[in-house]
N, C-alpha and C positions, 0 to 999 in steps of 0.2 A: 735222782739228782734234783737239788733244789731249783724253783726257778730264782730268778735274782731279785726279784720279788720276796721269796722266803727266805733266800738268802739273808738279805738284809733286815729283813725282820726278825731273823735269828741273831745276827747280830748285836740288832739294836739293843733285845730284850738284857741280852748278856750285859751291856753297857750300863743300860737304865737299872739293871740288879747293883752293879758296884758303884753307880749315881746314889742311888736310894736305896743302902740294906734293907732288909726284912720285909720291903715293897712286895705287894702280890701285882703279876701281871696276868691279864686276861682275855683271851681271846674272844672278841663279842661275838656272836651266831647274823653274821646279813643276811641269814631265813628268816630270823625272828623279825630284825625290822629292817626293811631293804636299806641303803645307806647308810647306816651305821658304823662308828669310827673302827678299825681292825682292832685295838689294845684299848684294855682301859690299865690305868696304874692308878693303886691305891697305896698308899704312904704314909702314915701314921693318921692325922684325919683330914687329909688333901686327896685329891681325886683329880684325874686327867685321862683323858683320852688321843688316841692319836691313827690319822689313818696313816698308813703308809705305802708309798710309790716306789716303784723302779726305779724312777727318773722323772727327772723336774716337767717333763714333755709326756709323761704318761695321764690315759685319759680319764677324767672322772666319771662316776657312773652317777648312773640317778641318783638326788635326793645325796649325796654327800658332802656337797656345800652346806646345802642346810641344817644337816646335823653336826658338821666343825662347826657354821657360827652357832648354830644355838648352845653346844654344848661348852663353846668359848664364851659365850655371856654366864654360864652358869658356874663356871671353873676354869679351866684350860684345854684346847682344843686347837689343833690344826693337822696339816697334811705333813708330812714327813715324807723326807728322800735324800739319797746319801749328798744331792749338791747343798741342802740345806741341813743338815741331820747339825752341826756344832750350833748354829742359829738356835734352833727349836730348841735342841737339848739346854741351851742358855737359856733361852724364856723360860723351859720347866722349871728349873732349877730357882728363878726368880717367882714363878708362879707358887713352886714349893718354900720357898724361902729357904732356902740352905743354904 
């Protein structure tokens, strides 16, 4: 069973599919580099990242602040949870221009 955590990030992915056809989404490895966003989405030649939470009150781990902002001064980057998920999904959608 999923936790609600994957839950939601199953769902997300489904959503951000019929947001952005042909979009690859990707799960990043936080082996590779400890706080690192969950999803990267690429989109014809737009690029974004997103971490995402259970819930607006779930805690961040090391080092994930600073890879949403850095990776939001580079393109688009924030945290993700279903109290915010139409928010963000609006920012992408303006970061992507569609």
């Amino acid at each position: 069973m999923p936790t609600p955590e994957g839950k939601f990030k199953k769902e997300l992915k489904r959503d951000l599919e019929l947001m952005f056809p042909g979009c690859i989404i990707t799960q990043l490895d936080p082996n590779d580099i400890q706080g690192i966003p969950d999803l990267l989405i690429l989109w014809n030649d737009k690029w974004a990242t997103l971490e995402c939470k259970k819930s607006s009150t779930a805690s961040h781990r090391p080092n994930q602040d600073y890879y949403v902002r850095l990776m939001n001064d580079m393109s688009y980057s924030n945290f993700i949870f279903p109290e915010n998920k139409e928010v963000i999904l609006n920012e992408l959608q303006q970061a992507f221009r569609t």
